[in-house]
MIDOSE-1310 file (N, C-alpha, C; in nm, 2 decimals, decimal comma, always signed):
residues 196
xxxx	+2,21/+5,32/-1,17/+2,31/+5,41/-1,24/+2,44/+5,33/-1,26; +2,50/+5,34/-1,34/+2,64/+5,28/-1,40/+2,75/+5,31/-1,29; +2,81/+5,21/-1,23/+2,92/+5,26/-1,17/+3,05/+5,26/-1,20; +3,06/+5,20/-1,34/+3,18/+5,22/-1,41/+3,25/+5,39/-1,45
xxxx	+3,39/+5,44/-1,41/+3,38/+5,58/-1,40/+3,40/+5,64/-1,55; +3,37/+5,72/-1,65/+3,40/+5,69/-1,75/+3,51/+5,85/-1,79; +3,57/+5,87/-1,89/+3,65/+5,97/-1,90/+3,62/+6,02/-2,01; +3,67/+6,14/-2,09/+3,67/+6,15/-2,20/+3,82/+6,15/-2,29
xxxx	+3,77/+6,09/-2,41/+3,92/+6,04/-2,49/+3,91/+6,11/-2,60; +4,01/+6,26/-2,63/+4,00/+6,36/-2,66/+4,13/+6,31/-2,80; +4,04/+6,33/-2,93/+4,19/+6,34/-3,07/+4,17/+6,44/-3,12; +4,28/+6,46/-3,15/+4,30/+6,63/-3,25/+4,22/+6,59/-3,37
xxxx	+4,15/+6,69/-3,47/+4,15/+6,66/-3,57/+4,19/+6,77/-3,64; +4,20/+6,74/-3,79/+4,27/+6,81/-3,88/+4,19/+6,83/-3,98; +4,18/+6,97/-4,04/+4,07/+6,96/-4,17/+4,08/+7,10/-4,16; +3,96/+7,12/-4,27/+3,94/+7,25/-4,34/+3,82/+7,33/-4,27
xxxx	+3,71/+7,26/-4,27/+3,59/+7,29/-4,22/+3,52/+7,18/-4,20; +3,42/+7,20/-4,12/+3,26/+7,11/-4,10/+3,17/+7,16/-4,11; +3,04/+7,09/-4,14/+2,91/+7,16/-4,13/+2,82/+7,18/-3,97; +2,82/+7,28/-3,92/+2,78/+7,35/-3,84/+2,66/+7,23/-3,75
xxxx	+2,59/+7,23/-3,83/+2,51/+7,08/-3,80/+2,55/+6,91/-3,83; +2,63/+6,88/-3,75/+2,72/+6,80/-3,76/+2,71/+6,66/-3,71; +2,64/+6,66/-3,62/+2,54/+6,55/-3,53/+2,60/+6,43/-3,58; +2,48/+6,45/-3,67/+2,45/+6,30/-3,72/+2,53/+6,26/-3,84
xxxx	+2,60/+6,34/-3,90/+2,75/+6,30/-4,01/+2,81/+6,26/-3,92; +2,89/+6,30/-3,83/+2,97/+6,29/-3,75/+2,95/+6,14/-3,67; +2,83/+6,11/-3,64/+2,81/+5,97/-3,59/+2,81/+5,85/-3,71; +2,72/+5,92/-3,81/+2,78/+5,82/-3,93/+2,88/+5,75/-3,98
xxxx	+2,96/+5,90/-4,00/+3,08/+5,86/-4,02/+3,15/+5,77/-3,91; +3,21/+5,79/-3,81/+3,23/+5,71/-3,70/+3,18/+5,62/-3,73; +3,06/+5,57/-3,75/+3,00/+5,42/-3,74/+3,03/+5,35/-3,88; +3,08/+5,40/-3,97/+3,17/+5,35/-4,06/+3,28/+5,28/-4,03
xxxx	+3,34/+5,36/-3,99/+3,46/+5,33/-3,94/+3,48/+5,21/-3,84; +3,35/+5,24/-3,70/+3,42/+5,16/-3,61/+3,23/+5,09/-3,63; +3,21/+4,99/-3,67/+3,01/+4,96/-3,64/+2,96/+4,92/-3,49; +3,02/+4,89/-3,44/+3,01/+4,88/-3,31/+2,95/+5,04/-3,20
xxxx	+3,04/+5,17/-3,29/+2,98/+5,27/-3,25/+2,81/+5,32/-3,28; +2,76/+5,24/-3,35/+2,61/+5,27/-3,34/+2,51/+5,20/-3,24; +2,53/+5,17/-3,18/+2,44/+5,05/-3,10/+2,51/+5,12/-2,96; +2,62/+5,16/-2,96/+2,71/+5,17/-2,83/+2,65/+5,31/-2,75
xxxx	+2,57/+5,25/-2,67/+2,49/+5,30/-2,53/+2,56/+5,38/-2,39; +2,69/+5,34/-2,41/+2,78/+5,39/-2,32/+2,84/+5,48/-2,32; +2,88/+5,55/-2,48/+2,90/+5,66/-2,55/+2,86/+5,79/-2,59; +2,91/+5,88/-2,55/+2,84/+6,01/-2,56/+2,95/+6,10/-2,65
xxxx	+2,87/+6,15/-2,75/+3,00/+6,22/-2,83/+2,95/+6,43/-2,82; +3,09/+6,45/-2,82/+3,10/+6,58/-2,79/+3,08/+6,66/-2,95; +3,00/+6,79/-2,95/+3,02/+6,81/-3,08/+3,16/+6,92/-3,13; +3,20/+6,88/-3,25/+3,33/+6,93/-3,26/+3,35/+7,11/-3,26
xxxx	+3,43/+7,15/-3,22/+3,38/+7,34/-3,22/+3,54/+7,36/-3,29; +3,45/+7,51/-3,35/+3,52/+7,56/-3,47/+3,46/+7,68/-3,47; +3,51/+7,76/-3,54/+3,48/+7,94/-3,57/+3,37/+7,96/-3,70; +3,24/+7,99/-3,65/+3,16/+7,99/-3,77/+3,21/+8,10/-3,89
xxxx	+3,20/+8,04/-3,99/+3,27/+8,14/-4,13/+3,16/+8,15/-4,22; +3,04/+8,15/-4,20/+2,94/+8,13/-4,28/+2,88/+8,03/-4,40; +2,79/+8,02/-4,47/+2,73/+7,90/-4,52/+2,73/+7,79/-4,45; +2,70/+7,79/-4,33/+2,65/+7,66/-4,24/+2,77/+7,59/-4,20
xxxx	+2,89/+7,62/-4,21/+3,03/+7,54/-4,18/+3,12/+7,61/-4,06; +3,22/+7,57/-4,02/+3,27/+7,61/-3,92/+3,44/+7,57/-3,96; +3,53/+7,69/-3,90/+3,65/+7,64/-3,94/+3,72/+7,54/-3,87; +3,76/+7,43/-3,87/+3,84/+7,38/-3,79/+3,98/+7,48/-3,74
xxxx	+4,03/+7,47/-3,64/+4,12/+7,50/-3,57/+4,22/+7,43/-3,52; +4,37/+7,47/-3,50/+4,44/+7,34/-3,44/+4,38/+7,27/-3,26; +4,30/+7,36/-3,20/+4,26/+7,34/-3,11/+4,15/+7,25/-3,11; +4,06/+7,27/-3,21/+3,96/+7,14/-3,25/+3,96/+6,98/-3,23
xxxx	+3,85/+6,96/-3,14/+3,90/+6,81/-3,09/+3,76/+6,74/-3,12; +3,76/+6,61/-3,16/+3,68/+6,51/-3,13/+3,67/+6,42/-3,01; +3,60/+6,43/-2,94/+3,58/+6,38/-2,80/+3,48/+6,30/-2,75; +3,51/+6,15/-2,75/+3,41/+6,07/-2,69/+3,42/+6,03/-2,55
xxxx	+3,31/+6,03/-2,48/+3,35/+6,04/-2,33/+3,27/+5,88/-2,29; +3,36/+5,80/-2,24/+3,28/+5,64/-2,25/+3,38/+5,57/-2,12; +3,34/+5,44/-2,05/+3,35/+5,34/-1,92/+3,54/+5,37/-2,03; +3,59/+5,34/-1,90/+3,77/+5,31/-1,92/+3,79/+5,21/-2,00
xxxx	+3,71/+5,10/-1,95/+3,75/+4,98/-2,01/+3,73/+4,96/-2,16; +3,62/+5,06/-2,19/+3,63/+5,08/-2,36/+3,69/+5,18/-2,47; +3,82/+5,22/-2,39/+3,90/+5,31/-2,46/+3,97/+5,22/-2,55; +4,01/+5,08/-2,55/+4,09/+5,06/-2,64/+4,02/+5,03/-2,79
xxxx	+3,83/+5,01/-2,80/+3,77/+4,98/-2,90/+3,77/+5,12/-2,95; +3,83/+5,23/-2,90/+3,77/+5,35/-3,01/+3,93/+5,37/-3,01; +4,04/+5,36/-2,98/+4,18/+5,39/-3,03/+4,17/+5,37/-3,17; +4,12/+5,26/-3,22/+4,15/+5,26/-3,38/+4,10/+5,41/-3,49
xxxx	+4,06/+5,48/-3,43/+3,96/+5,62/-3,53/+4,09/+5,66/-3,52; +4,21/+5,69/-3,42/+4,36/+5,73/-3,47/+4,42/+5,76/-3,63; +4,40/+5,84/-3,69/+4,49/+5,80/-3,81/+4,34/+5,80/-3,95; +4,23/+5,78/-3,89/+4,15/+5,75/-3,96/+4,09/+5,92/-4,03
xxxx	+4,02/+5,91/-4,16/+3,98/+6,02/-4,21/+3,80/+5,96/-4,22; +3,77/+6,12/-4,16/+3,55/+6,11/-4,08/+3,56/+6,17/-4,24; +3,48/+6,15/-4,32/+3,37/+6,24/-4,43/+3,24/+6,25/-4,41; +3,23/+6,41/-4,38/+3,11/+6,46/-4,34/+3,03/+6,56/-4,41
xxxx	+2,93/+6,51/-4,53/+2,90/+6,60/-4,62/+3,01/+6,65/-4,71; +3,04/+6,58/-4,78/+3,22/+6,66/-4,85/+3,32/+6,70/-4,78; +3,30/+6,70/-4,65/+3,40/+6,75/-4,55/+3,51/+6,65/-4,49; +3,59/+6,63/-4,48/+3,68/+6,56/-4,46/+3,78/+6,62/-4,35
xxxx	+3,76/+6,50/-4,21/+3,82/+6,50/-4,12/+3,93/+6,45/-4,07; +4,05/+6,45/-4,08/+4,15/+6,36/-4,03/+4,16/+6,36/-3,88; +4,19/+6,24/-3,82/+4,17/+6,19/-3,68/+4,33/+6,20/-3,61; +4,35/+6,21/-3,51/+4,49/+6,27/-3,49/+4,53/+6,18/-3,37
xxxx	+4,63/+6,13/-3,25/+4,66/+6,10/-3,19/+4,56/+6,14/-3,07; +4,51/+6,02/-2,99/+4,44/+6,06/-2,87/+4,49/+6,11/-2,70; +4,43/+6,14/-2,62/+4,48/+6,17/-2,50/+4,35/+6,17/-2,45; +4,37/+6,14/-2,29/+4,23/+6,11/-2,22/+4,24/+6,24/-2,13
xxxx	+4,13/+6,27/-2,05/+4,08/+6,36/-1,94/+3,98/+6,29/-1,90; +4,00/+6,28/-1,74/+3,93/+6,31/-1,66/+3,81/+6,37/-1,63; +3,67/+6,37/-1,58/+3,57/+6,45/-1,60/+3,61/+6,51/-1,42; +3,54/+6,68/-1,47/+3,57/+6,73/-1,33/+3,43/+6,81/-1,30
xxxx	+3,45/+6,76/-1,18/+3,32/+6,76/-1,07/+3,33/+6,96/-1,06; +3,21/+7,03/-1,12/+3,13/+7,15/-1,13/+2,98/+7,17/-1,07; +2,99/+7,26/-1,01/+2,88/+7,29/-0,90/+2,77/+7,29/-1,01; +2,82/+7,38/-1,18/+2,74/+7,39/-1,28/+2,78/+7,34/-1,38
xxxx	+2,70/+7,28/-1,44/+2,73/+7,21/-1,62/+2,64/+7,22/-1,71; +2,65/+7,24/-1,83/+2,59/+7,31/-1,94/+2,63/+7,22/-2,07; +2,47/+7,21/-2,12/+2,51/+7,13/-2,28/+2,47/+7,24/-2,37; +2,49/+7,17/-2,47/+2,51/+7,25/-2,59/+2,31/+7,23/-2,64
xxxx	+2,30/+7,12/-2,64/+2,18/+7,03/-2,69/+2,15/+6,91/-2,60; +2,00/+6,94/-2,59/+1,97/+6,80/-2,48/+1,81/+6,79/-2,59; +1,80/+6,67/-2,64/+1,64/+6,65/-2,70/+1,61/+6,54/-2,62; +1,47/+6,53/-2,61/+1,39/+6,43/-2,54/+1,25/+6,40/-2,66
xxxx	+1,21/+6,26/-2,61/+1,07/+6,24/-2,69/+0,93/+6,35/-2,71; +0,98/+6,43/-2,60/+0,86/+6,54/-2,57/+0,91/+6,66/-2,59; +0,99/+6,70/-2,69/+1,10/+6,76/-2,69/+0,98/+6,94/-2,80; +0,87/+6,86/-2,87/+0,81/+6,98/-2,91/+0,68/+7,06/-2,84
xxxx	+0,71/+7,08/-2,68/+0,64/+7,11/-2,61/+0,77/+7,18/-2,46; +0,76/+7,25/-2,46/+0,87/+7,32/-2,37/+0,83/+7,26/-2,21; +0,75/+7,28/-2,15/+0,67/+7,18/-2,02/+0,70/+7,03/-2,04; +0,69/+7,00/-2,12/+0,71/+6,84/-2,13/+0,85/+6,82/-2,14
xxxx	+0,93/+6,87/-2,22/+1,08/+6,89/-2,20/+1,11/+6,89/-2,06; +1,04/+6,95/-2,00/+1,11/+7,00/-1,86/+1,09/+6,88/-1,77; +0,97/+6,85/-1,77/+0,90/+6,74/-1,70/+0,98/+6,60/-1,72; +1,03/+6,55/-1,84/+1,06/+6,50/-1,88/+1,26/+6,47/-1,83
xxxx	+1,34/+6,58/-1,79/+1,42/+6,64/-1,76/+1,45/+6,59/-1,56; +1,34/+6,64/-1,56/+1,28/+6,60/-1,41/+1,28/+6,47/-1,37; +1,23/+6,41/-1,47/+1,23/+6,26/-1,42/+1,32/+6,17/-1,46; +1,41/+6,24/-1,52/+1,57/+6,17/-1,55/+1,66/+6,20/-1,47
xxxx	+1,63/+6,33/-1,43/+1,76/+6,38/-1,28/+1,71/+6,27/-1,18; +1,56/+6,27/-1,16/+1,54/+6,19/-0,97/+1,58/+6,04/-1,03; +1,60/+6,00/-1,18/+1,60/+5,84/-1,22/+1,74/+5,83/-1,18; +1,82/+5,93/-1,17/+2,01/+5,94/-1,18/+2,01/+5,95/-1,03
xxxx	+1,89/+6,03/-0,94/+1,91/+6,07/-0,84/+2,02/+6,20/-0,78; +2,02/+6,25/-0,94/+2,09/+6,38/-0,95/+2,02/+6,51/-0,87; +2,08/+6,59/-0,78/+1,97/+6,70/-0,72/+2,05/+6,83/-0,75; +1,99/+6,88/-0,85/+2,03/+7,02/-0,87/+1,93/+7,11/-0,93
xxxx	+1,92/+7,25/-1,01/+1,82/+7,36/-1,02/+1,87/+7,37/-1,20; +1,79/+7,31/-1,24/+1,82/+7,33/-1,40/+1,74/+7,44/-1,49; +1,79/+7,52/-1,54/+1,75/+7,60/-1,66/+1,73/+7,60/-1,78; +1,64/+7,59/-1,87/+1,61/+7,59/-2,01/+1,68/+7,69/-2,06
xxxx	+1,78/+7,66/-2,19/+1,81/+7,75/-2,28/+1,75/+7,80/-2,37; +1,82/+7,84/-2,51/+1,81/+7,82/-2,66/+1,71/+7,70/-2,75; +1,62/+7,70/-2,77/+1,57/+7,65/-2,87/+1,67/+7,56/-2,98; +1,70/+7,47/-3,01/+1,79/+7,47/-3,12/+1,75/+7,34/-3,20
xxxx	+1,77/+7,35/-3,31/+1,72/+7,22/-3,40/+1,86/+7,15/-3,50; +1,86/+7,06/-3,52/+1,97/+6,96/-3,59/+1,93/+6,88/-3,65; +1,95/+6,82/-3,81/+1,89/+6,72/-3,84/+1,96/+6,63/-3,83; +1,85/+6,48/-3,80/+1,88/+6,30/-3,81/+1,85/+6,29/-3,95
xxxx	+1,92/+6,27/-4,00/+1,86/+6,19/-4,18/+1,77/+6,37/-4,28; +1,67/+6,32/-4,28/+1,61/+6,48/-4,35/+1,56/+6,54/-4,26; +1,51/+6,47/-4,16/+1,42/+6,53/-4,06/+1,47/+6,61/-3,97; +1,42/+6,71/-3,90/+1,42/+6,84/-3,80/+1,43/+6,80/-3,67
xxxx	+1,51/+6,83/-3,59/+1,45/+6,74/-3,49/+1,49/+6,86/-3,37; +1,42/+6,89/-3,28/+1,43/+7,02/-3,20/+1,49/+6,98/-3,04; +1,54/+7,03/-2,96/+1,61/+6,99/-2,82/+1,63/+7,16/-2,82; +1,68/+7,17/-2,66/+1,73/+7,27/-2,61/+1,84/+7,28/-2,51
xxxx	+1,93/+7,39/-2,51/+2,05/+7,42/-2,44/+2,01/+7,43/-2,27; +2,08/+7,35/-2,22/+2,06/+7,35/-2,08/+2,15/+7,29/-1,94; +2,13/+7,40/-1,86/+2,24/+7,42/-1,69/+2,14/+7,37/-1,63; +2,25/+7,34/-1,58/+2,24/+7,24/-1,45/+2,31/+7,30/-1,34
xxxx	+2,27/+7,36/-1,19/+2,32/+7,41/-1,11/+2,30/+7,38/-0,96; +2,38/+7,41/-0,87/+2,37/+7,40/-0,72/+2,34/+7,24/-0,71; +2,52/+7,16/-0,79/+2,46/+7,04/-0,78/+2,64/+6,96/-0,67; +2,60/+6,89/-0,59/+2,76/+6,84/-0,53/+2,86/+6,79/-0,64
xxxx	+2,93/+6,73/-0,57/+3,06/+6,69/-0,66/+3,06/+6,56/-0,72; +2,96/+6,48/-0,65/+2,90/+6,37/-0,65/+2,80/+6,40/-0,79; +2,72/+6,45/-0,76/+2,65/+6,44/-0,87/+2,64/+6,46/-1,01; +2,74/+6,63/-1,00/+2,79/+6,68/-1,11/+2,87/+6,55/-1,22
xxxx	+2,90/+6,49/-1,15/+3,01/+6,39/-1,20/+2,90/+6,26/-1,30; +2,83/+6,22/-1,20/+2,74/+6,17/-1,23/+2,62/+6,24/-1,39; +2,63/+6,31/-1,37/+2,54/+6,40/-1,48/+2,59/+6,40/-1,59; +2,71/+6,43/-1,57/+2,85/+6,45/-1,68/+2,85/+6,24/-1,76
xxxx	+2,86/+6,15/-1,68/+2,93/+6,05/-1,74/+2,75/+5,99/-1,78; +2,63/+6,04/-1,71/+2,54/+5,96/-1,78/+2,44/+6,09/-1,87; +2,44/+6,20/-1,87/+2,39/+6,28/-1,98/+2,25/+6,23/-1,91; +2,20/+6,37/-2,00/+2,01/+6,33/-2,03/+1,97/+6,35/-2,13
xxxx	+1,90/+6,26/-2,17/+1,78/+6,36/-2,31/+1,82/+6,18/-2,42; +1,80/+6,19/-2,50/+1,88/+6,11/-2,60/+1,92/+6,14/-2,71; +2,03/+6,03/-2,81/+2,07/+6,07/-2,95/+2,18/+6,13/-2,88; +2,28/+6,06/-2,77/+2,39/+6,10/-2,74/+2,51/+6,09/-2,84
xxxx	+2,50/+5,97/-2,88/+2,63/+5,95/-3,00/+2,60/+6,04/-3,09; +2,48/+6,16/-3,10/+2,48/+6,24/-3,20/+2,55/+6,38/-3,16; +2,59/+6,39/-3,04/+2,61/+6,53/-2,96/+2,51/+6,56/-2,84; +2,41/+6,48/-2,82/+2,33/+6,56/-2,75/+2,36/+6,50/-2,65
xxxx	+2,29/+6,62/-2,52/+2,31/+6,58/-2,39/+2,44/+6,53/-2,27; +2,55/+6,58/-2,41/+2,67/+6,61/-2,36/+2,71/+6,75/-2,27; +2,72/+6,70/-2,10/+2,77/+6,80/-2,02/+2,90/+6,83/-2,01; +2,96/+6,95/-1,97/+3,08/+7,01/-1,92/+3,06/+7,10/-1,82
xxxx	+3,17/+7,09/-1,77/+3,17/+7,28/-1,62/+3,13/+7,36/-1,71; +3,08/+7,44/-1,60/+2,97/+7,58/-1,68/+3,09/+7,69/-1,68; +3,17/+7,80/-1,71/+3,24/+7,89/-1,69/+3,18/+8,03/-1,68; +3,07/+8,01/-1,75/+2,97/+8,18/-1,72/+2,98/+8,24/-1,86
């Protein structure tokens, strides 16, 4: 397991709207910008949240943030997205001044999307899930969510929403900075504290 501690480095963004399925624009774009962010294994990107308004878009808000959570030492290769404008399906994002946070240690944590290679079979998901927590040596009681699908390129690609609970402080932390599932730079398998 990586012992580098990593944080997340949170920019404002600015815009009108995005598309609700955002994933993989969202990583595109970025990898425009910075190329280095497609290959980059250390990176886990948060998906951006916004107030759904219907036809598949979401409103941006001034509270809306882009958030990549990655080792300290490589905060200064993603400083440059500062100032930079993401286009995402006609959608246009402006990149705002950064600030970092700290990841904080939750008994519970909850993604939005976690996919795996066995990801269209709900048992195998889980199994699968299983043998990533004892690979991290993460010990806690996880729950299958929501069903949810997002597309890579044209294709469908299916994952599910999922807690993680009754886990120490040690490990919660751990869960948070190495995710499970993969197609992290797309959103997935990004954890946070659970609030209920």
């Amino acid at each position: 397991m990586p012992s580098e501690p990593k944080v997340d480095i949170c920019f404002q963004v600015i815009g009108k709207h995005v598309p609700v399925d955002h994933g993989y624009l969202l990583y595109a774009a970025i990898s425009r910008i910075l190329p280095h962010f497609h290959d980059d294994d250390s990176v886990g990107l948060k998906l951006v949240r916004g107030r759904y308004m219907g036809d598949g878009l979401l409103d941006i808000s001034p509270r809306s943030e882009l958030v990549l959570r990655l080792p300290v030492y490589r905060i200064g290769r993603y400083l440059q997205l500062a100032g930079k404008k993401l286009v995402m399906d006609g959608q246009d994002l402006m990149v705002g001044v950064p600030n970092t946070r700290a990841l904080v240690p939750s008994a519970a944590v909850h993604s939005h999307l976690v996919t795996t290679k066995n990801w269209t079979d709900q048992a195998r998901f889980e199994a699968e899930v299983s043998r990533q927590m004892d690979a991290l040596k993460v010990v806690g009681q996880f729950s299958v969510g929501e069903r949810r699908t997002f597309k890579v390129h044209s294709k469908q690609v299916v994952g599910y929403s999922l807690l993680v609970s009754e886990m120490s402080a040690e490990d919660s932390i751990a869960l948070q900075e190495n995710g499970l599932g993969g197609r992290r730079r797309m959103g997935c398998g990004f954890f946070e504290p659970f609030t209920g």
